[in-house]
C-alpha positions, 0 to 999 in steps of 0.5 A: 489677791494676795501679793505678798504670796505671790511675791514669795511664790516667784521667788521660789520659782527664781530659785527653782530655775537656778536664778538668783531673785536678788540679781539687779535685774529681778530683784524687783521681779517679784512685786512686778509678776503680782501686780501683772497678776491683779491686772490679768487675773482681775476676773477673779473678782465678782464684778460690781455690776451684772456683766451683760444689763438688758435694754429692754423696749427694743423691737429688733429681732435680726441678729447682731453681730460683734466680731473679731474682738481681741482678747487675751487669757491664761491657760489653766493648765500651764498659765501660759496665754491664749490669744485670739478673737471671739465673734459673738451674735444673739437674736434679740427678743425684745430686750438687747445688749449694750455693744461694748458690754459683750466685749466687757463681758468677754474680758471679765471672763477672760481675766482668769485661768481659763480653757477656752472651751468654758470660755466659749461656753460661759460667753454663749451662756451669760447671753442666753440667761441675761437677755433671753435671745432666741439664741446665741453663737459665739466662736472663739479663734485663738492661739496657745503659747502652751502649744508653740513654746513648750510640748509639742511646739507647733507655731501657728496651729489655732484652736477654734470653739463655738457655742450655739445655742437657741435658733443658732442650734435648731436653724441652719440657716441662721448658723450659716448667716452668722458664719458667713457674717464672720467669713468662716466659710471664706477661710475654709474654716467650718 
């Protein structure tokens, strides 16, 4: 990431709105937005280890299930967030996943402009290619600041992405146990 770029970029953008960058109050503005720039969009950078490591030797084949894990991410579209929650699940087949990184592996991918339909997608991909499951679900719930503040302007509207793969897809009753581990079915969602 290229700080200074970014530093000159804000302060064409200072000036752009009709601001002065050299006001006490933004001067230091500039280097502030590139070092919140390394920090949410650390998921440029190719991670040093694998994202998701198998565990193999494991006999468990019933689903897991880590739900309501927050993220955050920026729409590529207007680089304004999202936020909101993602439930992932998988069915092991003799190899699992750490728990904490199927959140790590969420943050990581969350780190960079994104839509959250690749991100979905990207989550129940990675699963499938790292260890293999029967399959995989994953649902994420979020919020777009692209939608509440500018455009169309409708707080509290959520958009709400599934990837399913594997038996998730093929088995109904699988789906709807994930579903119903995630209440779903509870809210009037699905």
């Amino acid at each position: 990431m290229d700080a200074k770029k970014i530093e000159k970029a804000v302060r064409l953008l200072l000036e752009g709105i009709g601001e002065d960058p050299d006001r006490p109050g933004l001067k230091a503005t500039p280097q502030r937005v590139a070092r919140m720039c390394e920090e949410i969009f650390g998921g440029l950078k190719a991670p040093e280890e694998p994202l998701l490591k198998a565990i193999e030797g494991e006999s468990h084949t019933e689903m897991v299930l880590l739900k309501d894990i927050p993220f955050y991410s920026m729409c590529e579209h207007h680089l304004l967030p999202f936020t909101g929650r993602a439930h992932i699940a998988y069915i092991p087949n003799g190899q699992i996943a750490g728990l904490s990184e199927l959140a790590k592996a969420l943050e990581h991918l969350a780190r960079r402009p994104q839509v959250q339909e690749r991100l979905t997608a990207q989550l129940a991909d990675m699963l499938m290619e790292t260890l293999n499951p029967q399959g995989a679900m994953v649902i994420i719930d979020a919020e777009h600041l692209c939608m509440i503040m500018r455009g169309i302007k409708k707080p509290g509207s959520r958009t709400i992405t599934s990837a399913v793969r594997g038996i998730f897809r093929s088995k109904q009753s699988t789906r709807e146990e994930m579903l119903m581990l995630t209440n779903y079915r509870n809210k009037g969602g699905f």
